[in-house]
C-alpha positions in Angstrom: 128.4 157.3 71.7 130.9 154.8 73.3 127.8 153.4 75.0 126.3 152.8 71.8 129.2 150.9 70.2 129.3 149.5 73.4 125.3 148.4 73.3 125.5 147.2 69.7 128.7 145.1 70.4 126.9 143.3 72.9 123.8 142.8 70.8 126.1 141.2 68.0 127.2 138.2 70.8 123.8 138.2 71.6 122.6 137.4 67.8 125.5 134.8 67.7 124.4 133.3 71.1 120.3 133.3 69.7 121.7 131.8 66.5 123.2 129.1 68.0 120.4 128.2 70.3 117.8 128.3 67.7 120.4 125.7 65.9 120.4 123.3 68.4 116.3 123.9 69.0 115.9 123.1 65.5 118.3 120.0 66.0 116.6 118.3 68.8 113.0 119.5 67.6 113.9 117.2 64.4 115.0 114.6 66.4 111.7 114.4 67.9 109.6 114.8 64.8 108.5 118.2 65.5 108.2 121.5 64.0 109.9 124.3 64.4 108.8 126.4 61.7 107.1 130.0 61.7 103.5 129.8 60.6 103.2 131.6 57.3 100.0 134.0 57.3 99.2 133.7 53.9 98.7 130.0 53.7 97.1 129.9 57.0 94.9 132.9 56.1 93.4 131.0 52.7 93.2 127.7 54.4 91.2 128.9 57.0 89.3 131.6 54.9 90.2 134.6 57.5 87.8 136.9 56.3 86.6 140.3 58.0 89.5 142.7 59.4 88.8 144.5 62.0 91.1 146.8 63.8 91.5 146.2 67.4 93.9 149.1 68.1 96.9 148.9 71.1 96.9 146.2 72.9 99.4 144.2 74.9 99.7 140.7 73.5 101.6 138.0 75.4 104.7 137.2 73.4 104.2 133.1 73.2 101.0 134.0 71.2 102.6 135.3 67.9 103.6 132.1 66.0 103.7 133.1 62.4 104.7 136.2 60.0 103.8 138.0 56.8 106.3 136.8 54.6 109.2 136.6 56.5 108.6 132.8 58.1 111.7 131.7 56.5 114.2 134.2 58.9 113.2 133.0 61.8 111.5 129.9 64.0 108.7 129.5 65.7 111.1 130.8 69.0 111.5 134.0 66.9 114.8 133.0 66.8 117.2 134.2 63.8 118.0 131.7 60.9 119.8 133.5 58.9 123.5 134.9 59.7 123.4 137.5 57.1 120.7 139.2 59.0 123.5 140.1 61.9 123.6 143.8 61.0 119.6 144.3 61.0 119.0 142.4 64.1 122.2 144.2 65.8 120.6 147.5 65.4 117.3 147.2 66.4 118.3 145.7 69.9 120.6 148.4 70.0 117.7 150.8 69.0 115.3 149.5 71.5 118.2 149.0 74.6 120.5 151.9 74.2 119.7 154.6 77.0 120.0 156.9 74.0 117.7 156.1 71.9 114.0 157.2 71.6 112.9 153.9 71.5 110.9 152.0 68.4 106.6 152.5 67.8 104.9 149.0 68.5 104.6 146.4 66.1 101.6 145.5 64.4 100.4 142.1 63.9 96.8 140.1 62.3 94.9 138.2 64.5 93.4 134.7 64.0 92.0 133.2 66.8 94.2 133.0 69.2 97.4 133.2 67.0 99.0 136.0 66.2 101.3 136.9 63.0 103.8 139.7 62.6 102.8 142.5 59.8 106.0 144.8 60.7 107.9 144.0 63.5 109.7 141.2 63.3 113.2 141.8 64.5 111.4 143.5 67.6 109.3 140.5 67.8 112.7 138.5 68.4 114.6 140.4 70.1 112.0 140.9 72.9 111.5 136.8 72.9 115.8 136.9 73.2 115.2 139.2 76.2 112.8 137.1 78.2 110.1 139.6 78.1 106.4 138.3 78.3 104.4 141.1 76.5 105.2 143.5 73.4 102.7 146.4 72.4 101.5 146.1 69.3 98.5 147.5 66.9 96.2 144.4 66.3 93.8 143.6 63.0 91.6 140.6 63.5 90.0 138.2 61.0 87.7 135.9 61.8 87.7 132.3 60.9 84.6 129.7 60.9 86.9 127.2 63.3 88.8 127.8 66.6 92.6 128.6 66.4 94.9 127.9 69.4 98.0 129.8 69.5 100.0 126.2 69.8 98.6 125.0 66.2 101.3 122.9 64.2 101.0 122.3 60.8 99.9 118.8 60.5 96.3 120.5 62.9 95.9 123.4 60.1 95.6 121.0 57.7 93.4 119.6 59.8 91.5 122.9 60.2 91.4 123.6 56.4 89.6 120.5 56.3 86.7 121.5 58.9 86.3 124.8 57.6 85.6 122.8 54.3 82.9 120.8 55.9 81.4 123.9 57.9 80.9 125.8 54.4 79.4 122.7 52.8 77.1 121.6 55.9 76.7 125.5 57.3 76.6 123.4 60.5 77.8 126.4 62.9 75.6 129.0 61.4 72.1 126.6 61.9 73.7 124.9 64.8 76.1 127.7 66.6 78.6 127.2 69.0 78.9 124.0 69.1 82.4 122.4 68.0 82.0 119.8 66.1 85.9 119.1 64.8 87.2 115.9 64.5 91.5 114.7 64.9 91.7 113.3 61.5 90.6 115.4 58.8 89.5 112.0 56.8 86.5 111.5 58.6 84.9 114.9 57.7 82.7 112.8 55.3 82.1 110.2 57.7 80.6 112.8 60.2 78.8 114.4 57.1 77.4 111.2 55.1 75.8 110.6 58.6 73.6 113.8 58.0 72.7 113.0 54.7 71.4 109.4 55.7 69.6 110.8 59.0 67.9 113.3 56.2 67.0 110.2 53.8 65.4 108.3 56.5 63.7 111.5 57.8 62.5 111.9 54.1 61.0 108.5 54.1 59.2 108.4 57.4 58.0 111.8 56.6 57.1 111.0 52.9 58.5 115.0 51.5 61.9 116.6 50.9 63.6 117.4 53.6 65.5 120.8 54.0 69.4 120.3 54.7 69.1 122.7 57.6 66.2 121.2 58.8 67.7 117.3 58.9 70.9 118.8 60.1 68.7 120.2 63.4 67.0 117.0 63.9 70.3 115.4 63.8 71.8 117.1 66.5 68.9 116.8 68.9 67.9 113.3 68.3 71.3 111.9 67.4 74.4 113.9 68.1 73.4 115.8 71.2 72.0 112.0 72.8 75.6 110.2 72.2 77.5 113.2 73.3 75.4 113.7 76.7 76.1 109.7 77.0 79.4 110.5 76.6 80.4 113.2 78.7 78.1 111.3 81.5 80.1 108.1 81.0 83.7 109.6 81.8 84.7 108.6 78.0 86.3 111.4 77.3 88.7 111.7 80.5 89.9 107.6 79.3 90.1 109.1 75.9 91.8 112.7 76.2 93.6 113.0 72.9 89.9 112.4 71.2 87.6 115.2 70.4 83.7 114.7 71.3 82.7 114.3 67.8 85.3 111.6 67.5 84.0 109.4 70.4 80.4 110.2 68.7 82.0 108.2 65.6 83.6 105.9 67.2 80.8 104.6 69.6 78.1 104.8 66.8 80.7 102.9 64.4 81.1 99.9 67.2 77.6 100.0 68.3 76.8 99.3 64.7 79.6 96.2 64.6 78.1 94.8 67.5 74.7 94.9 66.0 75.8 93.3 63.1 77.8 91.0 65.0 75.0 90.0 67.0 72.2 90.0 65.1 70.4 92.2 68.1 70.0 96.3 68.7 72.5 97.3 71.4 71.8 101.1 72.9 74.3 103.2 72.2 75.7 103.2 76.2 76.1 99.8 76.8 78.3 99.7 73.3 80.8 102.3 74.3 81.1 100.7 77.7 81.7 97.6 76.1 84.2 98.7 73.8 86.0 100.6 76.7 86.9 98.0 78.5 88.1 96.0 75.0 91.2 98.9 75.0 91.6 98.3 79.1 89.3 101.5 79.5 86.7 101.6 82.4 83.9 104.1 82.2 80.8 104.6 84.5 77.9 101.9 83.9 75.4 102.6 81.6 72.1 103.6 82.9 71.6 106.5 86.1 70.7 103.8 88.7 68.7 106.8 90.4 65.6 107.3 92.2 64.2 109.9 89.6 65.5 107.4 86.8 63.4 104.7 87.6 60.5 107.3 88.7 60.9 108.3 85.2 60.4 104.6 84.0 57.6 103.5 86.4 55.5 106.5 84.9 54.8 108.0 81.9 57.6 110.3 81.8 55.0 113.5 81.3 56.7 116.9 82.4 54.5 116.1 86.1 54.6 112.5 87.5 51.3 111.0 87.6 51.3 108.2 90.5 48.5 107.0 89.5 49.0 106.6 85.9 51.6 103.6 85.6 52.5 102.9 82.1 51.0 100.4 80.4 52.8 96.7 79.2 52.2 97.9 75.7 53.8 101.1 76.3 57.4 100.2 74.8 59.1 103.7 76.5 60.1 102.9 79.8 60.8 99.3 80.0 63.8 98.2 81.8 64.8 95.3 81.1 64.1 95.6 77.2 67.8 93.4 76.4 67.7 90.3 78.4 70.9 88.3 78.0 70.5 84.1 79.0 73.4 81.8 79.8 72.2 78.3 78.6 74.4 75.2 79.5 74.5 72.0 78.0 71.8 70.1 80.2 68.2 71.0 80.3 68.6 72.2 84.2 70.0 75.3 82.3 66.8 76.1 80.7 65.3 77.4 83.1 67.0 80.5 82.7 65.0 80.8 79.5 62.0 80.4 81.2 62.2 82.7 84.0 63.7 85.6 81.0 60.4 85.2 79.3 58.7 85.6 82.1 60.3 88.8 83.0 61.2 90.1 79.4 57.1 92.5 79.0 58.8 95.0 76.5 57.3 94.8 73.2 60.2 95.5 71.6 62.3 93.5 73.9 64.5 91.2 73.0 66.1 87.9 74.3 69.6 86.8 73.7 70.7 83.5 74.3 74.7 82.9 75.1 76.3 79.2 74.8 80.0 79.0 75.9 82.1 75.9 74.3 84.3 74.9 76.9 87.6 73.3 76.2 85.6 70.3 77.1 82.7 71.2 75.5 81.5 67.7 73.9 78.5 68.8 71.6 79.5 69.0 68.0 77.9 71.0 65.4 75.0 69.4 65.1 74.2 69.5 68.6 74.5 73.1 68.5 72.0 73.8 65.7 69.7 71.5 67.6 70.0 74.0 70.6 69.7 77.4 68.3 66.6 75.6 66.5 65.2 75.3 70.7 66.2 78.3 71.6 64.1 80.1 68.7 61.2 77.6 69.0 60.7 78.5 72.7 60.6 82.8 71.6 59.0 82.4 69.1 56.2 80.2 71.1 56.2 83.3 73.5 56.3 85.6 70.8 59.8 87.0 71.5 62.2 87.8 69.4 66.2 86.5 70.5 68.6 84.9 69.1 71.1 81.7 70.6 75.4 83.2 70.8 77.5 80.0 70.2 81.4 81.4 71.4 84.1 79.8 72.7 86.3 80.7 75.3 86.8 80.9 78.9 83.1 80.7 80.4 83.3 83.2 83.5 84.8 85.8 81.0 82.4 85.3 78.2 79.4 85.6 80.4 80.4 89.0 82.6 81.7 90.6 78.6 78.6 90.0 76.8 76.7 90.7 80.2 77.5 94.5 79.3 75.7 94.4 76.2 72.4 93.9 78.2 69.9 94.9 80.8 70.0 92.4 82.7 71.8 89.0 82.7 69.9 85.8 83.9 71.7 83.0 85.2 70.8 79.0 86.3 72.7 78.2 89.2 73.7 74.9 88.8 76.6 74.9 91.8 75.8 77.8 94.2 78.8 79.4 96.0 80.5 76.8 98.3 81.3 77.5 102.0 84.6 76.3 101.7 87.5 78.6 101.5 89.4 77.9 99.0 86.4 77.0 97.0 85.4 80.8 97.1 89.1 82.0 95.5 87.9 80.5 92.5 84.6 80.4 92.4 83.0 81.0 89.4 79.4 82.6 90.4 81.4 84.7 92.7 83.8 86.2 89.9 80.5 87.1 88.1 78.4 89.0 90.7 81.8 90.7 92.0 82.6 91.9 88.3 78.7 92.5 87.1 77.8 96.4 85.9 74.2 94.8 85.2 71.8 93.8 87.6 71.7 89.8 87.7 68.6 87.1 88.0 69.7 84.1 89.3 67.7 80.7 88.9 67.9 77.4 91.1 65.2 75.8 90.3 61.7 76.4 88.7 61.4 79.3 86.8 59.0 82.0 88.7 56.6 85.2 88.2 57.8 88.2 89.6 54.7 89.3 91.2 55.2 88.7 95.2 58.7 90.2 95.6 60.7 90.3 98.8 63.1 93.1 99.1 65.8 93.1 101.1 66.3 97.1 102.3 69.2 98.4 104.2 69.4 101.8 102.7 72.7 101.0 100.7 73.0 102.6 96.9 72.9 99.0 96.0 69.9 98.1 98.2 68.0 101.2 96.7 68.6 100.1 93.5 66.3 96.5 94.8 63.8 99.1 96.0 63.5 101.2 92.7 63.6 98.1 90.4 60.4 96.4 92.8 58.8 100.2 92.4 58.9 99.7 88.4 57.9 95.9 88.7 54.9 96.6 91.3 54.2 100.2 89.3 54.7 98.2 86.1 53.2 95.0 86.5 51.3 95.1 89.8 53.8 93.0 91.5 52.9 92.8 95.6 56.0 94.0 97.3 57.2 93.1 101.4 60.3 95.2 102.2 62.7 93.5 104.7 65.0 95.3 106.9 67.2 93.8 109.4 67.8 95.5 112.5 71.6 96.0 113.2 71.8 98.6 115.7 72.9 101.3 113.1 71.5 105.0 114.3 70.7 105.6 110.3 68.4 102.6 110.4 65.1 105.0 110.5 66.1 107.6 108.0 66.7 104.7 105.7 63.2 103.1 106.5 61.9 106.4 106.3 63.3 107.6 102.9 62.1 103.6 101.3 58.5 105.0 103.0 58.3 108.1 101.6 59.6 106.8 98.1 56.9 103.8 97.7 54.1 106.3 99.2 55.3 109.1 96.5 54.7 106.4 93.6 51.6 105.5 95.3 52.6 101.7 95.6 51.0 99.5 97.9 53.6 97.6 100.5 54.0 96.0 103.6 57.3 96.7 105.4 58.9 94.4 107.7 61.8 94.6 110.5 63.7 91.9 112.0 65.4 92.2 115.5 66.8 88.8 115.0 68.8 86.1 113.0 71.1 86.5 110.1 70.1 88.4 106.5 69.7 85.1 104.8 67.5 83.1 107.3 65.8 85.9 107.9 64.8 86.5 104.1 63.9 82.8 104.1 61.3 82.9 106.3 59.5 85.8 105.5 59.5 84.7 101.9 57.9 81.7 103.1 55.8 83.4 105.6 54.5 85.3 102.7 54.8 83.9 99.9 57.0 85.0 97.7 57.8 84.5 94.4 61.6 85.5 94.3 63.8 87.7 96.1 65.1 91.2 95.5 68.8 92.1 96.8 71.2 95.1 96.3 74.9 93.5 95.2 78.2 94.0 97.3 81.3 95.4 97.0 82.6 91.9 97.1 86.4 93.0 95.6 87.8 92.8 99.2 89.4 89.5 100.3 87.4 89.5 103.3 84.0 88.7 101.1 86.0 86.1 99.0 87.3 84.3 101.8 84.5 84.3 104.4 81.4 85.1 101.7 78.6 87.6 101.8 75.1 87.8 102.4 74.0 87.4 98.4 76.4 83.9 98.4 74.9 82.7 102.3 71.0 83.4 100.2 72.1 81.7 96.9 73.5 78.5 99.1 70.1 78.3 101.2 67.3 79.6 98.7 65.3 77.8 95.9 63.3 81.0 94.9 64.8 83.3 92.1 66.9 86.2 93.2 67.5 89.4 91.8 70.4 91.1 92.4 70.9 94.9 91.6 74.3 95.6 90.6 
């Protein structure tokens, strides 16, 4: 018996000690704007509609796990520790009840289930007394409801709220019983009706194309496989969510469709939904992975009709608008006529039926033309498309050129240039250059004009089994499988022992596709002589290149082969980025 006063002493200090803790908890938790508070069962219960007990029997449940109670969430925090001084005597005893080497010991407690969280039926001085302790685990008899949303055991009030809210929209859209498992919550529970408004448009426009009523559950389906599943596969491709963590998938879904539409508007132009969130990305210092897979089966899958079995011999057709790859075409256009050029050779390349050709003009600090001017060069622009029957539109922005050229660049598939100044050989010329800032810094592949604007049908490409050199190859594939553009594949020989498993694999790709070629290898020269003359030798029309790392300040002191080619070439080139 002395032992027992002796036990239930101790556990008195003890409830002092945990009451004293849990005040200075609760005093540094409000510092910090944060919750301490037991989660009450009942509320959680009817804002989540728990519905369906079912008894689960003994288990052991880890101890951080049970984070609310059944009516007794105002005696004690979410700890488990004690609030309340008057309940000394209770909380003494049942320590002493469940420590004392004379007692039988106490039955487990029981506790409801939901989700993940758990909340204390009967038990709650045990509850706290084994969190006091430092235990881990507690026996306990469990009942689980069900809820229509995921519940974490770390939920705080501000994220039920939040979960009422989605449980709302689940009963009103019965999105996880015709779509299931799939999570489609968002962080703010005010944009529940964003996310569901854009269901009830995608069912209006369904309704009009398809001229009948459409079912809820049926535009709900369509929906998610033509419009949500799309942006989220984009997404998770793209790296968006690891720059965005604290951002659910639906909410990047919203947020790229919601900038892709300002753009849009903004520009007057469709932008795809990729090329939109990349854009925005890098406007909140966020870099993500280029839009497009720059793969061999990608640009398979654009040379051909895309069937479930390639057909080599079946190209698609000009008219076939699926498949084009340079659809968005974006055209730098200066002040002088030189500069129009660019136009010219964009029109040329732009075959997409639905393509489109955007102009961009960047005022200068000593940009001269006034406003006059300006219309006068939006009225040519529009005249020339419309002559080719294109459709386009001339950008007038201001700012710092170089800048303003690689940012809208993004919002395109490819970005044609006139090269009025091509990179200089001069040192300290190449530190600033401006050309050079743009193909270091380009996530799109790049045309570059010098002179008269030329057909892409006889294309030299330079091969040296690089990523970026097998991006030349797969964009020639698509213009010879496209367009019946004759292609010469140059390789210089530089003594590496991979040289003929890269000719090889360029072989084997062009004879897969069924593409006529002639391949050439050079024991001699430099890259950029040696591309000259055998575009001479066989008449090329423009040049084919895979782009550089060109970050290092090797290349932007002593130049690379792409700058050596621009400085010596009058022929277009195309470099893959």
């Amino acid at each position: 018996m002395e032992k027992d006063v002796t036990t239930y002493q101790k556990a008195l200090d003890d409830f002092k000690k945990a009451r004293s803790k849990a005040a200075l908890q609760r005093f540094w938790a409000g510092i910090r704007g944060k919750s301490l508070d037991l989660l009450p069962y009942d509320e959680i219960s009817a804002k989540l509609k728990a519905f369906n007990k079912v008894d689960r029997g003994l288990q052991s449940v880890r101890l951080k796990d049970i984070v609310g109670s059944v009516g007794r969430n105002e005696d004690f925090d979410r700890n488990f520790s004690p609030l309340n001084d008057a309940d000394i005597i209770r909380w003494a005893s049942v320590k002493t009840a469940m420590t004392s080497l004379n007692s039988t010991g106490l039955p487990p407690v029981s506790l409801y289930k939901i989700g993940d969280a758990y909340f204390v039926l009967d038990g709650n001085h045990r509850v706290s007394i084994a969190r006091e302790m430092g235990l881990d685990m507690i026996e306990a008899y469990v009942t689980e409801l069900y809820t229509r949303v995921p519940v974490s055991a770390s939920i705080t009030p501000e994220e039920l709220q939040n979960k009422a809210t989605y449980v709302e929209f689940l009963e009103q859209t019965r999105l996880d019983l015709i779509i299931p498992g799939i999570d489609f919550s968002l962080s703010r529970a005010d944009t529940y009706p964003l996310l569901a408004e854009h269901i009830d448009v995608h069912r209006y426009y369904m309704g009009q194309e398809q001229a009948r009523e459409i079912p809820y559950e049926e535009a709900a389906l369509d929906w998610y496989e033509k419009v949500y599943q799309p942006v989220v596969e984009m997404i998770n491709s793209s790296g968006l969510r690891e720059e965005f963590p604290r951002l659910t998938v639906t909410d990047l879904y919203l947020w790229v469709l919601d900038q892709q539409s300002i753009l849009q508007e903004a520009l007057g132009i469709p932008i795809r939904t990729g090329y939109a969130a990349e854009y925005m990305a890098l406007q909140e210092g966020k870099t993500i992975k280029a839009s497009g897979s720059q793969t061999e089966q990608h640009f398979e899958d654009t040379v051909f009709s895309g069937r479930e079995q390639a057909a080599p011999d079946l190209p698609l057709t000009a008219e076939d608008p699926e498949g084009c790859l340079f659809r968005d075409i974006l055209v730098a256009i200066g002040d002088h006529d030189d500069y129009w050029s660019a136009l010219e050779q964009a029109i040329l390349i732009n075959r997409c039926p639905s393509g489109h050709v955007r102009g961009l003009h960047v005022i200068s600090p000593s940009d001269l033309l006034g406003e006059e001017e300006h219309r006068k060069m939006e009225t040519r622009f529009e005249e020339r498309l419309a002559a080719a029957g294109m459709g386009g539109k001339l950008l007038i922005v201001s700012g710092d050129i170089t800048g303003q050229i690689s940012e809208h660049s993004l919002l395109s598939d490819l970005l044609v240039l006139h090269l009025a100044f091509p990179p200089s050989g001069n040192i300290l010329d190449r530190l600033t250059s401006g050309i050079g800032t743009i193909l270091r810094g380009a996530r799109r592949p790049i045309l570059i004009v010098k002179d008269q604007a030329q057909p892409l049908d006889r294309l030299l490409v330079v091969y040296n089994g690089s990523p970026k050199s097998r991006e030349a190859l797969f964009v020639s594939a698509y213009l010879a499988g496209r367009y019946g553009a004759r292609l010469w594949l140059l390789t210089l020989d530089d003594g590496s022992p991979d040289l003929e498993t890269e000719m090889s694999y360029a072989k084997t790709y062009l004879r897969k596709l069924n593409l006529d070629y002639e391949y050439i290898l050079r024991k001699d020269g430099n890259l950029a002589d040696a591309t000259l003359e055998e575009a001479a030798a066989n008449g090329a029309t423009a040049v084919l290149i895979g782009g550089y790392s060109g970050n290092s300040l090797f290349d932007r002191l002593f130049g690379s082969n792409i700058e050596s080619l621009l400085q010596k070439t009058k022929l277009p080139v195309l470099i893959c980025q």
